[in-house]
N, C-alpha and C positions, 0 to 999 in steps of 0.2 A: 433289764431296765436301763441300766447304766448304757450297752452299747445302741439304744434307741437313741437317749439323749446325748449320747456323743455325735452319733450319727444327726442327729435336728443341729446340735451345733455347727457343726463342718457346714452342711447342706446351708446353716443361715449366712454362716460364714464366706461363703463360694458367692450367696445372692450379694450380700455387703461389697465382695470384692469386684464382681460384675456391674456391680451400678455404679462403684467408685471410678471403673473403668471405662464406663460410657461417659460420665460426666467427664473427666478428662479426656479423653476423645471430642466429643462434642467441645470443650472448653477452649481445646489447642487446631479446632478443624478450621478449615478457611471457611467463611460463611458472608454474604453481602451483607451491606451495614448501611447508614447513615447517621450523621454525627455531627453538630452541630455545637460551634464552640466561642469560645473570646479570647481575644490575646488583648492586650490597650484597646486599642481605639480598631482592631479590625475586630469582625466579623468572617467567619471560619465553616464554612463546607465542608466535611471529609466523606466521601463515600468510596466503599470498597464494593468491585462488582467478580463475583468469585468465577462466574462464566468467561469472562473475560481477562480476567486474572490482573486486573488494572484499579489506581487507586485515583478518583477523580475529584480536584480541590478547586472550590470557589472561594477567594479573599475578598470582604465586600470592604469600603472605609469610604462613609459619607453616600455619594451618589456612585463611586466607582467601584467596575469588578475588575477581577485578575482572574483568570484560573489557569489551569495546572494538571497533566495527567505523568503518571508515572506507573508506569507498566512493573509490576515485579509479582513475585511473590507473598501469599497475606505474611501479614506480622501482627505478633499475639498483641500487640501492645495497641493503644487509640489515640487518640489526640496526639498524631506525629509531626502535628509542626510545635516546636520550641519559644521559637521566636520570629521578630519579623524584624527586618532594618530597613529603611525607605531610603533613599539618595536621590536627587531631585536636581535639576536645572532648567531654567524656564518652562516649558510645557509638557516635558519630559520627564517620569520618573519612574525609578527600576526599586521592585519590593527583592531585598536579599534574605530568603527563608530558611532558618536554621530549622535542623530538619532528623528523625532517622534515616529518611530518603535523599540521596544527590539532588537537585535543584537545581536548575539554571536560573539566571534573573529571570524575573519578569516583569518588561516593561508594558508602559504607558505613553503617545505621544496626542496629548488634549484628549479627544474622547475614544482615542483607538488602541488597542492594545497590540504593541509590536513586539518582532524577534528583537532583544536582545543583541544583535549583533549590527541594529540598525540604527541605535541610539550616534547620537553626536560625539566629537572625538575626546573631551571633556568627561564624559561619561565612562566613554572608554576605556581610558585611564584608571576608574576609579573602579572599572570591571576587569582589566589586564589579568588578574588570574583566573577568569572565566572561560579564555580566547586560546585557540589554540590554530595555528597557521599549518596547511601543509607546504613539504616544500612542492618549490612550481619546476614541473618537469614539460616541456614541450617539445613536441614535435612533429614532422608531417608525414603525410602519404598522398602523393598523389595534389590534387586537391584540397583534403581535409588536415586541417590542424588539429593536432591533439592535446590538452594543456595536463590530462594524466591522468594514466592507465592502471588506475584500480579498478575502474567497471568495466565488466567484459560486454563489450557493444556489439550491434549488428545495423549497417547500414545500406540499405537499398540502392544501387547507384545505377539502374535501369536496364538492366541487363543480368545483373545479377546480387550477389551479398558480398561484404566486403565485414570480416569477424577482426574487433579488434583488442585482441586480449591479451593484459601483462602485456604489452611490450611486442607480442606475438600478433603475426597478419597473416591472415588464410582467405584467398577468394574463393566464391564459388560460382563462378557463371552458371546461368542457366537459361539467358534464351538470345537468340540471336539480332534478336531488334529492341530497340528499346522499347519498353514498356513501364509508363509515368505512372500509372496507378495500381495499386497492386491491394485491395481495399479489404481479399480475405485471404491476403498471409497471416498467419497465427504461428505464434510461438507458445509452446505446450512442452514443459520440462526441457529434455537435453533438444529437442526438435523445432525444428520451422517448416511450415508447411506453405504451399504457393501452388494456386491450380497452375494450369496451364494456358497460359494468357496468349500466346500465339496462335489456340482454339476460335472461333469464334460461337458467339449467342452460348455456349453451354461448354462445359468441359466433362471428361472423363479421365482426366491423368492428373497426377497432382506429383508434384518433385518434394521430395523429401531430404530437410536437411540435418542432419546427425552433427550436432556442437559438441560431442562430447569423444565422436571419434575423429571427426571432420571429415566426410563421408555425406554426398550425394546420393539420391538414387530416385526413380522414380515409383509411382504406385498407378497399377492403371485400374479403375473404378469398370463395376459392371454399370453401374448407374450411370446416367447424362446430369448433370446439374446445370441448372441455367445461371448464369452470370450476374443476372439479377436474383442475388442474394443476400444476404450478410451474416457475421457471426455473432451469435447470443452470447457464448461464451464456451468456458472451458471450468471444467470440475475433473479433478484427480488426473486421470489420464489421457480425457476425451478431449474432444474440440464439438460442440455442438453449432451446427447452421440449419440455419430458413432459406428453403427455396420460395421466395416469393413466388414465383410465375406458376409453379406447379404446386403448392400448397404441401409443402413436404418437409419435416424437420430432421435431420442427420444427425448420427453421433458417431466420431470419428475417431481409434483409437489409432494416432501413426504408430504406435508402439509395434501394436499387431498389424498393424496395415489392414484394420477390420473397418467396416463401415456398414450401420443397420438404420431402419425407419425406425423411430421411435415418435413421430409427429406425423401426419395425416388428415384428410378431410372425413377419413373415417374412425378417427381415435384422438382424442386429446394429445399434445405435445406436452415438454417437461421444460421448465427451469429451474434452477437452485437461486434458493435466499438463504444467504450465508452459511452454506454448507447443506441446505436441506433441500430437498426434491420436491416441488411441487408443479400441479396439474394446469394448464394452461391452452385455452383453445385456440387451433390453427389459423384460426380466423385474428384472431389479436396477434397469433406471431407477426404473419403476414401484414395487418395492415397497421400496426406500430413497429419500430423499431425496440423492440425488449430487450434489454440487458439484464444478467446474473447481478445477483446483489452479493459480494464479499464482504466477509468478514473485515473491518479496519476501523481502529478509534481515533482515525485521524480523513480528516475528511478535507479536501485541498479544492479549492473552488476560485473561478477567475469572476472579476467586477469591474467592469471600465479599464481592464487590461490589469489591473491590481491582482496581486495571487495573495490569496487568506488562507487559514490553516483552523480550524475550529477540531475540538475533542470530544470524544463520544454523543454528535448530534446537542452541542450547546449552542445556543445562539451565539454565544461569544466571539467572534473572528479575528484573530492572530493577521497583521501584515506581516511575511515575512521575506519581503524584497519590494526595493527602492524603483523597481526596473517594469518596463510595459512591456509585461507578460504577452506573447501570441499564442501561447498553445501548452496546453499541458499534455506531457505526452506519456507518462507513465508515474503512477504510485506502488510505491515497495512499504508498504506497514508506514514508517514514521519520516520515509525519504521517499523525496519528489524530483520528476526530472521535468523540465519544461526548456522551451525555446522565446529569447530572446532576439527578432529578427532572424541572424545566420545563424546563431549561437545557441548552444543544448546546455543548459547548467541545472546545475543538483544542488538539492537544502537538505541538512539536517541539524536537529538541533546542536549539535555538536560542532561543527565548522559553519552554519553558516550555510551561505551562498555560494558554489564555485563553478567555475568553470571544467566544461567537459571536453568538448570536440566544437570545431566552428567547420561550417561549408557553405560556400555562399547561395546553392542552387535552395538550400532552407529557408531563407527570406520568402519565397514566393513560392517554393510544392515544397511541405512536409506532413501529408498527409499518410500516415502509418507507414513509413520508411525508414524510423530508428525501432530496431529492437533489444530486449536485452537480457542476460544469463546471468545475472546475480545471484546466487545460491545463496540465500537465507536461511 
């Protein structure tokens, strides 16, 4: 009788301990939230989105918003703004957010919500431990200037790639006349891929280019592809294209140097929405232009030449440069690279606005002719 009811104890004892341990498990797990709060006079958004591991803040005060994303990991704790400090001149004013999170200002200029780093020089000042300068390193090649070589770039200069990395310059020619458009080179991991445009109406060879050993080489296709095509995108290792002319969608691994029909007049074709495969008919490849939707809580969009910056699909739009934007020409998660007339400059919140590489033939063709190898 005794070793029954010892035994019911343990057993009850084990259940106790099991659900003590789920609740704390459950208690300390990241999980999405929203949260809504008051500090004085603001008005306080806090949401945590655990898929995306990002925590997204709206500050409202009177008619005006502010918001705010900050990528990290969850924290047990909630209501992680402190405090809030305002600093203001004329039309202008920057919320300083005491925080468990890092914070950059966030300003306001009349009814638009700017970078920080675009406020007035008065402002400035009173942000000085915000700013942070790199030094300025220049220099040329050729034609192009360089203003500094932390990004490893690739640029088109119609004949072939010119890799400009650290400080280090490798060309790669590859064809013998020039050739101004080049509309389905792709870059996919350490590779760049370029048919062969000295073909004409169709190609079957594609040159392949290896960034990671510096190394050329070509691939010759059993398939013909017509020239009138374009690329949908790229997921993991692929490069997927639509042959318009023939109704045929391609997945291209350079890795393997493999290439199969996965799109047809006789089978549905495929795209990815932020990492997921879905079904899509040949007939809409073909007669829209479709792109892969990626993952990114930062969404960068041009307006009367204006570049904005909005976060996770908020109406809210961030200016974050003074300067009449012509082109946006690649997004890396939280950094933008875009051209100014000749000029390729880079944002992030962290520096700001800078300058990357200037060449003057970009004023009038820079149509898919910078690429780039950022290892993120």
């Amino acid at each position: 009788m005794k070793k029954l009811k010892l035994r019911k104890s343990i057993i009850f004892l084990i259940v106790i301990l099991l659900l003590f341990s789920f609740w704390l498990l459950k208690r300390n797990s990241a999980s999405s939230y929203s949260l809504e709060y008051k500090i004085e006079s603001y008005d306080i958004s806090e949401n945590y989105d655990k898929e995306k591991k990002s925590y997204y803040f709206e500050i409202k005060e009177n008619n005006l918003k502010y918001n705010f994303i900050k990528e990290t990991k969850y924290i047990k704790k909630k209501k992680l703004i402190k405090s809030i400090r305002k600093i203001e001149e004329n039309d202008t004013s920057c919320l300083l957010v005491e925080s468990n999170l890092n914070i950059y200002p966030i300003c306001r200029n009349k009814e638009e919500q700017i970078d920080y780093h675009l406020v007035n020089n008065s402002l400035k000042e009173e942000l000085k431990d915000y700013f942070k300068e790199k030094e300025a390193e220049e220099s040329d090649y050729k034609q192009y200037l360089l203003y500094n070589q932390e990004d490893k770039i690739i640029v088109w200069n119609y004949k072939g790639f010119i890799y400009f990395e650290e400080g280090n310059i490798e060309e790669f020619p590859v064809f013998n006349k020039d050739i101004y458009d080049i509309p389905l080179a792709t870059r996919i991991n350490e590779y760049i891929l370029i048919p062969d445009y000295e073909q004409d109406y169709s190609f079957n060879k594609i040159y392949r280019i290896n960034l990671k050993k510096k190394k050329i080489d070509s691939w010759t296709l059993k398939e013909n592809i017509s020239f009138d095509s374009y690329i949908v995108g790229t997921n993991n290792k692929s490069i997927f294209l639509v042959d318009n002319k023939n109704k045929i969608e391609y997945e291209l691994a350079p890795h393997k140097k493999k290439i199969r029909i996965v799109g047809s007049e006789k089978k549905n074709g495929i795209i990815f929405k932020e990492g997921k495969e879905e079904s899509i008919s040949i007939i809409k490849l073909t007669r829209e232009k479709v792109e892969f939707l990626y993952k990114n809580n930062y969404t960068f969009t041009l307006n009367n030449k204006k570049l904005y910056l909005s976060y996770m699909d908020a109406s809210i739009k961030e200016r974050i440069s003074d300067k009449e934007v012509d082109k946006i020409i690649k997004v890396e998660n939280e950094v933008v690279y875009y051209l100014v007339k000749d000029t390729l400059y880079k944002f992030n919140k962290e520096y700001g606005e800078t300058k990357v590489i200037k060449y003057a033939d970009w004023e009038f063709h820079h149509d898919n002719l910078i690429f780039f190898y950022n290892e993120i």
